[in-house]
C-alpha positions in Angstrom: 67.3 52.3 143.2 69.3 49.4 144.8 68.8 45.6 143.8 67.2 43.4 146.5 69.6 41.6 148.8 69.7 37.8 149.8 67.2 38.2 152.5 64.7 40.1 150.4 65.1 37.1 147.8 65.5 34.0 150.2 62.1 35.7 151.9 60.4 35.5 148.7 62.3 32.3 148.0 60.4 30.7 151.1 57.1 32.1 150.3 57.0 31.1 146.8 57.9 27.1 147.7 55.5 27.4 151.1 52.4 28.4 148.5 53.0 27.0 144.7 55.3 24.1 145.1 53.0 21.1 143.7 50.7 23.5 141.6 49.7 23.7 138.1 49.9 26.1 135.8 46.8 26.9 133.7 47.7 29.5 132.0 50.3 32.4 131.0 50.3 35.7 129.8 53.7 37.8 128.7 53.0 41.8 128.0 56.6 41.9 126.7 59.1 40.4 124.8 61.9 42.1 126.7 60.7 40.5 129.7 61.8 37.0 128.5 64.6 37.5 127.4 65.7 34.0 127.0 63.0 32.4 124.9 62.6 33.4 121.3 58.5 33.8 121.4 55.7 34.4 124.4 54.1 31.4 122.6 57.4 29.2 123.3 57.6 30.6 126.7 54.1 29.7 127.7 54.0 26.3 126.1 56.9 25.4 128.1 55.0 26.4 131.3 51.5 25.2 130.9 50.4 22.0 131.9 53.4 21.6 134.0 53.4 21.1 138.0 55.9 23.2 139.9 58.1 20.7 141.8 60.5 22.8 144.0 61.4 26.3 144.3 65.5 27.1 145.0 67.3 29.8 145.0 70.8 30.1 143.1 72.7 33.4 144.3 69.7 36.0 143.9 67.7 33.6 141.5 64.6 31.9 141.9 64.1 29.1 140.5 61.4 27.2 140.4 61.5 23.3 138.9 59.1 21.8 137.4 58.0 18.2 136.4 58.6 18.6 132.4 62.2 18.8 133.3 62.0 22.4 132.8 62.9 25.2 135.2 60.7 28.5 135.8 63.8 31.7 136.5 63.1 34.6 137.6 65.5 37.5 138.7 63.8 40.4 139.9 65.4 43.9 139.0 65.7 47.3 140.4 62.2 48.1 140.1 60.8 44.1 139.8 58.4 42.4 142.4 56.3 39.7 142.9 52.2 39.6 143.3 50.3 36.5 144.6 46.7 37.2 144.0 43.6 35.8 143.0 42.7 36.2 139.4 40.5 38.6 139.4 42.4 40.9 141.6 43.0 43.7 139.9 46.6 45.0 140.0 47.9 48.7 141.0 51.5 48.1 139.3 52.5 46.8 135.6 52.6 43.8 134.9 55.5 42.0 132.9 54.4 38.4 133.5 51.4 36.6 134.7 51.6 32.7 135.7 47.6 31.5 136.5 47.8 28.1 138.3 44.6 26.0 138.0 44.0 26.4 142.1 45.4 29.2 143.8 45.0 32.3 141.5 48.3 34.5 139.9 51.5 35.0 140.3 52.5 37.9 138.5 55.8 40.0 138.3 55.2 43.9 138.4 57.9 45.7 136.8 57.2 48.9 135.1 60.6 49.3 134.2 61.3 46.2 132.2 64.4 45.3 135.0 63.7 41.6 135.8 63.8 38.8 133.4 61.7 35.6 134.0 63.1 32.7 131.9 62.1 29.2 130.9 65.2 26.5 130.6 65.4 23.1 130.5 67.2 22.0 133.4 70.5 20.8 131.8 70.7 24.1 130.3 70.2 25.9 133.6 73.7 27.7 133.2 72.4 29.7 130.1 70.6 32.1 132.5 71.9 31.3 135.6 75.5 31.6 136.6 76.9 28.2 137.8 78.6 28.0 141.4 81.9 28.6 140.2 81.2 32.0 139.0 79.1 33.3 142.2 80.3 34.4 145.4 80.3 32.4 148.9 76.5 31.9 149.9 76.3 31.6 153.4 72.9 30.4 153.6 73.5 27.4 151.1 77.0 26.6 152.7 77.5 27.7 156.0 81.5 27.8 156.8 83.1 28.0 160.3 85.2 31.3 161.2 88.5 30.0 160.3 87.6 29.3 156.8 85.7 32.4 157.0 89.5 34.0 157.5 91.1 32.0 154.6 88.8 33.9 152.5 88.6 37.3 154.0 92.3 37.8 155.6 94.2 37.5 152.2 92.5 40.2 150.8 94.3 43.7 151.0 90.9 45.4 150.1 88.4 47.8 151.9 85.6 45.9 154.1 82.9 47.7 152.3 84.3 46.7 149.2 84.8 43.0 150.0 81.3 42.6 151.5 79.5 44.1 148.2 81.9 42.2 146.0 79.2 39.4 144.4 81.9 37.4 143.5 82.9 37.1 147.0 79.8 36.8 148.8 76.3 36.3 147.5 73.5 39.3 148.2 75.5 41.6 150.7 74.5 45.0 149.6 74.9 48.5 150.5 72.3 48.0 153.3 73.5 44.8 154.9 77.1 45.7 154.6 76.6 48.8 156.7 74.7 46.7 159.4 77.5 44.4 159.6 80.3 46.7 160.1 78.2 48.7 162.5 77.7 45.2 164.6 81.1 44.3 164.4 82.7 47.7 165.2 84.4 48.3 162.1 84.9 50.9 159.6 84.2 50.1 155.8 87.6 51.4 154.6 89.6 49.1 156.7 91.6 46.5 154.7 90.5 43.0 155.4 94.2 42.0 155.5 94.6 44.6 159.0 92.3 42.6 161.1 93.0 41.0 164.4 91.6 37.5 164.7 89.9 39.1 167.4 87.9 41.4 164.8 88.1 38.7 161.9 85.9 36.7 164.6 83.6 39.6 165.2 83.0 40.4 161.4 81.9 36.4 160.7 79.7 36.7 164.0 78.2 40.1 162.5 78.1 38.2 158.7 76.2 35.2 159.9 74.0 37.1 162.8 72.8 40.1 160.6 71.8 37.9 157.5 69.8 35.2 159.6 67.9 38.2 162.0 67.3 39.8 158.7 65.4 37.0 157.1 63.8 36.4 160.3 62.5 39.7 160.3 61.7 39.6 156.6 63.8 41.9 155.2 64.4 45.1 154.7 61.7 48.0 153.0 62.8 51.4 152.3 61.2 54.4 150.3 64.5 54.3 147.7 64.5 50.1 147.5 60.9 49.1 148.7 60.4 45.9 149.0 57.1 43.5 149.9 56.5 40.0 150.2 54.6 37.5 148.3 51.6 38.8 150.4 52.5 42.2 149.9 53.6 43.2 153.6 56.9 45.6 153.5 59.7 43.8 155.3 60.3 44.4 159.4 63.5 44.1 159.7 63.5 48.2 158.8 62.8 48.7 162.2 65.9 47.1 163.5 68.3 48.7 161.3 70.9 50.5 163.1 73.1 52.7 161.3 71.6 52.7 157.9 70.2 55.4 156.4 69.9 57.0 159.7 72.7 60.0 159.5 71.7 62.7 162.2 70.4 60.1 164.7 71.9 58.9 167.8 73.9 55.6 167.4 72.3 53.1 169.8 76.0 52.3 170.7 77.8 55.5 171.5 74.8 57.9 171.5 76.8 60.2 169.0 74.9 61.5 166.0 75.4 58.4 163.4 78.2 59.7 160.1 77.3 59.7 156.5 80.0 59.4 154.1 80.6 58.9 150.0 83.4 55.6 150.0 84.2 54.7 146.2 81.2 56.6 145.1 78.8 54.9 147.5 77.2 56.5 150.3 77.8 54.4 153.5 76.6 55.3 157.1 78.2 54.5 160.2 79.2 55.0 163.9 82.3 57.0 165.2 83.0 53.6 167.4 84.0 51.6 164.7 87.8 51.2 163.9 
């Protein structure tokens, strides 16, 4: 199973600060050690947390964080099998439960994951860089700091790598999966084993269009559920944008471009779909 991509975690992001931003939390339960892995104790991790009012919620590469008014900071990073429940209190759940945050108005939030595979951390804030990576050590996030085409090329043209490659690469942009990365090459008519140093400015221009465009239709549509990486929102609704995917995960079908049957291949491992239009 994949890891959630930016969209899937800015989605959340936006739901989590739209409904517990300025809450208080009342209470915390922790099923497992493992699943905080940063403090020493559940009884540490849930002093830290109740009594305090959530502030803000951010996100830092694919982790949420949310701040709160003891000069603290609430982390979570969700994992191949992690997700996040809002429900009232005395809903009960269908999935494990890890972690469960009860605010004194509003009911749970709770993080299922029957795996173990997410971590939810409490950190004071000038210590923030003990479970999150700073800036310096993520890759481009082009939500945070948008960045015109040209110095979309000093990045990108450089690079004699394969476009699949670069577009996964976390330390060169932030959240780009197998899923998005497809979608992008298939807008911008390119193959994902074509070196970033081959393109024309002509395609460089097309690719940044394709980056920019695909990542901000995706979080309008709220991301992406599949049966191998579901994923749901804070309100549990599957994500939309599945029904605008074009290439991916779609082998057999006709491309909506050429009207060819759409290629499956293994790249580096990796299985990557695409259309025979792209160079």
């Amino acid at each position: 199973m994949a890891q959630l991509e930016l969209p899937e975690i800015e989605t959340l992001r936006r739901d989590l600060e739209r409904d517990i931003a300025g809450r208080k939390i009342k209470s915390v339960e922790v099923k497992a050690l493992k699943s905080i892995p940063y403090n020493k104790t559940k009884k540490a991790f849930a002093d830290a947390l109740v009594g305090a009012k959530v502030v803000v919620v951010e996100r830092h590469g694919l982790y949420l964080v949310a701040s709160l008014n003891n000069d603290h900071a609430l982390v979570i990073e969700l994992g191949e099998n992690g997700r996040l429940e809002r429900v009232a209190s005395k809903v009960k759940s269908e999935a494990e439960i890890a972690v469960t945050i009860t605010f004194t108005q509003g009911g749970d939030l709770r993080v299922a994951d029957k795996k173990s595979s997410s971590s939810v951390s409490v950190v004071a804030l000038e210590e923030l860089d003990a479970v999150v990576p700073p800036d310096d050590e993520r890759g481009l996030d082009l939500l945070v700091r948008p960045i015109s085409w040209i110095e979309f090329g000093r990045l990108v043209l450089p690079r004699h790598e394969p476009l699949k490659t670069l577009l996964t690469d976390p330390k060169v942009f932030v959240g780009i999966g197998p899923i998005y990365s497809d979608e992008i090459l298939f807008d911008a008519g390119l193959r994902y084993n074509r070196t970033a140093d081959s393109l024309s400015m002509q395609e460089l221009r097309r690719l940044y269009r394709s980056v920019v465009g695909i990542l901000h239709d995706a979080i309008k549509y709220r991301g992406v559920s599949l049966d191998e990486r579901p994923f749901l929102d804070l309100a549990g609704n599957p994500g939309e944008y599945t029904e605008h995917l074009a290439v991916y995960g779609k082998a057999g079908e006709l491309s909506p471009r050429s009207r060819l049957p759409i290629e499956k291949a293994t790249f580096k491992g990796k299985t990557v779909f695409y259309c025979s239009t792209q160079v």
